[in-house]
C-alpha positions as CSV (number, residue, x, y, z in Angstrom):
1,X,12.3,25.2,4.1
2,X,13.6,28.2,2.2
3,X,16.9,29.6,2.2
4,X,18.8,32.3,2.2
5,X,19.5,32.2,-1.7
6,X,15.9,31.7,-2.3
7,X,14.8,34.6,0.1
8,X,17.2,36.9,-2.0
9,X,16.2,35.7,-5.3
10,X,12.5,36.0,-4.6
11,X,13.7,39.9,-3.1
12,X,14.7,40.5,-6.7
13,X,12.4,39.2,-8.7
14,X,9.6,41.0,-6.9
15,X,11.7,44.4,-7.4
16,X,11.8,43.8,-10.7
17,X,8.1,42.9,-10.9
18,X,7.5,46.4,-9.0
19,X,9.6,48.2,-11.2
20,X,7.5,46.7,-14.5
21,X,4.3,47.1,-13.0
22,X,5.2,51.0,-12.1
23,X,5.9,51.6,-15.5
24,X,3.1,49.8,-17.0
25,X,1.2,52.8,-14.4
26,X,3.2,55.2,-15.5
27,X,3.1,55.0,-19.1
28,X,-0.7,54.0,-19.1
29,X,-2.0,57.6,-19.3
30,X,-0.7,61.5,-19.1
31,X,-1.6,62.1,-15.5
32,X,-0.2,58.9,-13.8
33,X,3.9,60.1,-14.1
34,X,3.0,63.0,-12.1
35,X,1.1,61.6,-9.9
36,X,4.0,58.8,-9.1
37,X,6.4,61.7,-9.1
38,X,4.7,63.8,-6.6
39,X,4.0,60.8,-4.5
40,X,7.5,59.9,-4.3
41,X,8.1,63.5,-3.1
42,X,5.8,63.2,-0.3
43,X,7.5,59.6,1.1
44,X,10.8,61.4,0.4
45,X,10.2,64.7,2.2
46,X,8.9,62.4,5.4
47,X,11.7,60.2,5.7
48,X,13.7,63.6,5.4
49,X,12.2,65.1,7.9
50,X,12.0,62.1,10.1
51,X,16.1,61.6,9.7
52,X,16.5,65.0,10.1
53,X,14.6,64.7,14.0
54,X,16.4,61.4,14.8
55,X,19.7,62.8,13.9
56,X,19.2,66.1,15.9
57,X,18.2,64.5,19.1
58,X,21.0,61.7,18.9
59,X,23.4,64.7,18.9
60,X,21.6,66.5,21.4
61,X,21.6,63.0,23.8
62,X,25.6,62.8,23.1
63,X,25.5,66.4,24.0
64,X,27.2,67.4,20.8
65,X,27.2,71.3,20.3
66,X,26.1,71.9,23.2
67,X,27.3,74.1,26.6
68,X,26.7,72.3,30.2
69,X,24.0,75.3,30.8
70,X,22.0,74.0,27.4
71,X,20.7,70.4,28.3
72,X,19.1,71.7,31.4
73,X,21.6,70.7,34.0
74,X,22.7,73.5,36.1
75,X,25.3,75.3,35.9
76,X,28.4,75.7,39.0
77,X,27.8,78.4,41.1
78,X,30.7,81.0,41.2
């Protein structure tokens, strides 16, 4: 049965395995960099935008910001 230790030391050597076999992409012609780099722009402008949505609409379910009349409950009648 595998531990805890050995999870974490299999974790790390596969990270380092990744990082080795990225650069053996990389560095294998002139095209690949830029095609890593503007891969890693894509993943990094989704998970942007996707933290950008979860954040707003936690705040907007605390009702952070926001006036009574805003989150679509009524307001008191004068």
């Amino acid at each position: 049965m595998a531990t805890l230790t050995d999870f974490v030391v299999a974790l790390i050597q596969s990270t380092l395995e990744l990082v080795v076999n990225f650069a053996t992409v990389a560095t294998s012609d002139i095209v690949s960099p830029v095609i890593i780099l503007v891969g890693n722009l894509f993943i990094i402008a989704a998970v942007g935008a996707l933290i950008y949505v979860v954040l707003g609409a936690l705040v907007a379910e605390l009702g952070i910001g926001t006036t009574p009349g805003q989150r679509g409950t009524p307001r008191p009648r004068e």
